[in-house]
C-alpha positions as CSV (number, residue, x, y, z in Angstrom):
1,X,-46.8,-111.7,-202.3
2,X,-44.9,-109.1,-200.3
3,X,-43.5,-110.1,-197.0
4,X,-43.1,-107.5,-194.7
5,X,-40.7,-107.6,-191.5
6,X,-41.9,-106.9,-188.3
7,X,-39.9,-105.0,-185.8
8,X,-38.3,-107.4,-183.4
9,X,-40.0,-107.1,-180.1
10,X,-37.8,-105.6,-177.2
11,X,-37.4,-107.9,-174.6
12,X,-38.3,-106.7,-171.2
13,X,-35.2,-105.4,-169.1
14,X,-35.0,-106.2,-164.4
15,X,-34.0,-103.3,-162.9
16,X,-31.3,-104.5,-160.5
17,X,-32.6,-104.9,-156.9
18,X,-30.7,-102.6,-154.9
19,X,-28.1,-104.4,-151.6
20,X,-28.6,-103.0,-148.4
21,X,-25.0,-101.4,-147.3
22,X,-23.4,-104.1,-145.6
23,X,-21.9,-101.3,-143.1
24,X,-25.1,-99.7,-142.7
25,X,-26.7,-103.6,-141.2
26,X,-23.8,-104.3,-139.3
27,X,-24.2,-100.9,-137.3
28,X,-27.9,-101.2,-137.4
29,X,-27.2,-104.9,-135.9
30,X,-24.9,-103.4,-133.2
31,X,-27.0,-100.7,-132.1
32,X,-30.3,-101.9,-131.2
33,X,-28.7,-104.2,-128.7
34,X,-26.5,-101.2,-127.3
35,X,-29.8,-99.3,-127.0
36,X,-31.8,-102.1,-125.2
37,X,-29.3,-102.6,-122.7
38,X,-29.3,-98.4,-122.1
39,X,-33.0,-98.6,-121.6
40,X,-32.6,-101.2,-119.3
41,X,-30.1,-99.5,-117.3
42,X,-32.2,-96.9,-116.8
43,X,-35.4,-98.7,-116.2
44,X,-33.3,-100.3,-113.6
45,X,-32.0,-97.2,-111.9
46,X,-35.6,-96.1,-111.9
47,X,-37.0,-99.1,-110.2
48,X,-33.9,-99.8,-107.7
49,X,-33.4,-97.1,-105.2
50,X,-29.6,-96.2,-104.6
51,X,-28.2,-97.9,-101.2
52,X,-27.9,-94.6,-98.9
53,X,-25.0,-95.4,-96.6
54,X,-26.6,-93.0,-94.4
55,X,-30.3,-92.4,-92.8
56,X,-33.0,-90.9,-95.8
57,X,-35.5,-88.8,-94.7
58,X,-38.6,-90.6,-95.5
59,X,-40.6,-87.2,-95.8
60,X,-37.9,-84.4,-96.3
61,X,-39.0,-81.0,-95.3
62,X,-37.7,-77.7,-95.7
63,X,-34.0,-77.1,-94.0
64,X,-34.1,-74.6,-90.8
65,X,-32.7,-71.5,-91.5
66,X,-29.0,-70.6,-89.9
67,X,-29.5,-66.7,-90.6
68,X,-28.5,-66.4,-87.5
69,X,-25.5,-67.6,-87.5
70,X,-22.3,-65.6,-89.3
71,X,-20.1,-67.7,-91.7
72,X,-16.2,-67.6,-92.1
73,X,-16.9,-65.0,-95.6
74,X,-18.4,-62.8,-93.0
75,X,-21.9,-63.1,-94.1
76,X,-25.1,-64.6,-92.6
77,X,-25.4,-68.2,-93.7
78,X,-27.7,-68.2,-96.1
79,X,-29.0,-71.9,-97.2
80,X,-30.7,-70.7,-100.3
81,X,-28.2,-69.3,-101.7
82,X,-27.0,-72.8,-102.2
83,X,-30.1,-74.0,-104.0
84,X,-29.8,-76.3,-107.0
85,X,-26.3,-77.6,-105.2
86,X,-26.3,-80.1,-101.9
87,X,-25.3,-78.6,-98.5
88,X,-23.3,-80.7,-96.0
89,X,-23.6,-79.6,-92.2
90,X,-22.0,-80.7,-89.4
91,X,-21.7,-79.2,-86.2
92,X,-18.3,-79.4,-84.1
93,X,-15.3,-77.3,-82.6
94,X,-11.4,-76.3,-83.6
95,X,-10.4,-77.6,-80.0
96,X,-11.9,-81.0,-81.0
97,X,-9.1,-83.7,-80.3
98,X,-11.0,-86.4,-82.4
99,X,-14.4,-86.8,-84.5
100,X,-14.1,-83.2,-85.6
101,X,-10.8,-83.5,-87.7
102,X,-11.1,-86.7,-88.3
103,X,-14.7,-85.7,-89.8
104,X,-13.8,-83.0,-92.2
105,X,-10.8,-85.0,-93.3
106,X,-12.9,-87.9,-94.6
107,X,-15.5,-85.6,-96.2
108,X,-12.4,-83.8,-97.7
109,X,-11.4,-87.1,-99.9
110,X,-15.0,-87.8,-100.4
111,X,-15.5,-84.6,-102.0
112,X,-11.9,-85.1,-104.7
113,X,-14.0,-88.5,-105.9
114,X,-16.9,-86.3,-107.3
115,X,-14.2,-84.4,-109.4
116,X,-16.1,-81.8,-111.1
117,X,-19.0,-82.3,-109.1
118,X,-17.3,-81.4,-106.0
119,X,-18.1,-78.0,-106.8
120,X,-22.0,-78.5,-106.0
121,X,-21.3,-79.6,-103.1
122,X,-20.8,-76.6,-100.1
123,X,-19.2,-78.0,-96.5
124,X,-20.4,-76.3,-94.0
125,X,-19.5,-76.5,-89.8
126,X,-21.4,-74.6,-87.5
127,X,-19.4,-74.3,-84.3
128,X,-20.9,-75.1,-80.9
129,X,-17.9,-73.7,-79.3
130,X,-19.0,-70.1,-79.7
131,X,-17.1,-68.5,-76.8
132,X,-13.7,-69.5,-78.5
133,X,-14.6,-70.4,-81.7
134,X,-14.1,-66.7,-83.5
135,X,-14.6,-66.1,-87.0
136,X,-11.7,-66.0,-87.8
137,X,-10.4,-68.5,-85.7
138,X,-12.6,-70.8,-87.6
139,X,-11.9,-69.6,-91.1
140,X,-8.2,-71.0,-90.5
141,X,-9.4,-74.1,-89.2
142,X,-11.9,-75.3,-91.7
143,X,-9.7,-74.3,-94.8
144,X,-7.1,-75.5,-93.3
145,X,-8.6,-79.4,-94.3
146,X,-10.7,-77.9,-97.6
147,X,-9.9,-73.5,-99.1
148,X,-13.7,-74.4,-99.9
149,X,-15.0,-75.5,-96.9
150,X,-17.3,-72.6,-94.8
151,X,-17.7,-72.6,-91.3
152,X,-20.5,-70.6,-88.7
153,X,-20.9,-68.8,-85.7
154,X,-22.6,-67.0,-83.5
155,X,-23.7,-66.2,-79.8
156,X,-24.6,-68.7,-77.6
157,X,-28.3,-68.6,-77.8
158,X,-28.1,-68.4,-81.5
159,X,-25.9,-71.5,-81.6
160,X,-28.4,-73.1,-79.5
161,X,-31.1,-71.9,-81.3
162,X,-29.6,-73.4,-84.8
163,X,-28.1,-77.3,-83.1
164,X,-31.7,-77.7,-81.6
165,X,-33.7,-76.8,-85.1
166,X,-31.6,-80.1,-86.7
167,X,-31.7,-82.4,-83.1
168,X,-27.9,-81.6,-82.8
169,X,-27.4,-81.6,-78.7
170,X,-24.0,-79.9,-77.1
171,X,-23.1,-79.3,-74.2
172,X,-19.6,-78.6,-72.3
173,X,-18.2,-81.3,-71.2
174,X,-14.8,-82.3,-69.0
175,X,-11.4,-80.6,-68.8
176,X,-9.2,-81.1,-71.3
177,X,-5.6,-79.7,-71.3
178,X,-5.8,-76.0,-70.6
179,X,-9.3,-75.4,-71.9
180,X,-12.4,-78.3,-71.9
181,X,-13.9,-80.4,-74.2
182,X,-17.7,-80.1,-75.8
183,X,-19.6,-83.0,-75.9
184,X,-22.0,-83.1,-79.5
185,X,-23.9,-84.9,-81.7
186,X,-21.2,-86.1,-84.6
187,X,-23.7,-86.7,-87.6
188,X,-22.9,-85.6,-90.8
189,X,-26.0,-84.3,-92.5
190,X,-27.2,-83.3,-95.6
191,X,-29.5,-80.5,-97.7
192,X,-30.3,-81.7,-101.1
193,X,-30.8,-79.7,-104.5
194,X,-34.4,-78.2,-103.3
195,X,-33.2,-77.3,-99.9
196,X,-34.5,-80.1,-98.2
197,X,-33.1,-81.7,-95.0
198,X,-32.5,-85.1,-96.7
199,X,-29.9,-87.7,-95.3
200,X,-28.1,-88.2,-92.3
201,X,-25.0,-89.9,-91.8
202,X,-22.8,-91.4,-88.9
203,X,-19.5,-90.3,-88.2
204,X,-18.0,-93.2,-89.2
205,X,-19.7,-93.4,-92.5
206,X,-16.5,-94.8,-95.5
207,X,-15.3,-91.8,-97.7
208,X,-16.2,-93.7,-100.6
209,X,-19.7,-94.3,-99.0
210,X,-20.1,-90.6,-99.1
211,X,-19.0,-89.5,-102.5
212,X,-21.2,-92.1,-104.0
213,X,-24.1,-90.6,-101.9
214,X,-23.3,-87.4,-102.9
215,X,-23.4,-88.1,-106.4
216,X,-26.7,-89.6,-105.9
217,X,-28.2,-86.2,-104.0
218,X,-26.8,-84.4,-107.2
């Protein structure tokens, strides 16, 4: 009888089941919480309007024009050119002895918190001292607190014309020294990035108040 030998069956081979990379899960681990948190951030900045230290305009329209009116680069003032960037506006005087220093001082080291930013933002003071208030004049005295800062003039009736389109009342007021003193509203206001008439501070409004307001408008 002839015996003949089988070929020994192969026995069945595992392929190895691959590990997940242990650095790959631990930065997988540490990132979906990192992202969660981000989306909730910004989830809550959506649903929690910023704290304006000043007065919103609840239906912002279109900022008056102050064409009129000729700035310290001896050009009309022209608000759109400023479009896209926020427009700060206050109306005061050179002679002032108090708000009006005081005033573009504060805005001054509002406006070195916003760093980079700071150049969006475009100061602007309309003079309601027009009869000694020259351009000129008022070119020294506005860079004299920011190079940056622009300021406005014009006749009387144009001045008039401007402070009444944004509820700014002047008028002159008592003696003071050799010349008088001009009694005015001391609000600091604000055009936002579509050229709206948008927020309206006091005078006394905290620098810090302001730059984070700013930042906001931006």
């Amino acid at each position: 009888m002839t015996v003949t030998n089988s070929p020994p069956t192969p026995t069945p081979t595992t392929a190895p089941i691959p590990r997940p990379h242990r650095g790959r899960t631990v930065a997988l681990a540490l990132g979906i919480p990192v992202v969660v948190l981000a989306l909730g951030y910004v989830g809550l900045r959506l649903l929690t309007p910023h704290p304006y230290a000043g007065t919103v305009m609840q239906a912002p329209t279109e900022a008056p024009s102050l064409l009129e009116l000729t700035g310290t680069d001896g050009r009309p003032v022209d608000l759109g050119e400023f479009r896209g960037d926020v427009v700060l506006l206050f109306f005061g005087y050179t002679s002032c002895p108090d708000v009006c220093p005081t005033t573009l001082s504060m805005v001054h080291r509002s406006l070195e918190q916003l760093g980079a930013d700071a150049t969006r933002v475009h100061v602007v003071m309309v003079s309601v001292d027009p009869e000694r208030d020259d351009v000129e004049h008022l070119r020294e005295y506005v860079q004299a607190f920011d190079p940056a800062f622009l300021g406005a003039t014009g006749d009387l009736a144009a001045v008039e014309r401007a402070a009444a389109s944004y509820g700014v009342f002047f008028a002159r007021g008592d003696a003071l020294g050799d010349g008088y003193a001009v009694d005015h509203t001391a609000t600091l206001m604000a055009n936002d990035t579509d050229g709206h008439l948008r927020v309206v501070w006091p005078p006394d409004v905290r620098p810090d108040d302001l730059a984070a307001d700013l930042g906001e408008l931006l």
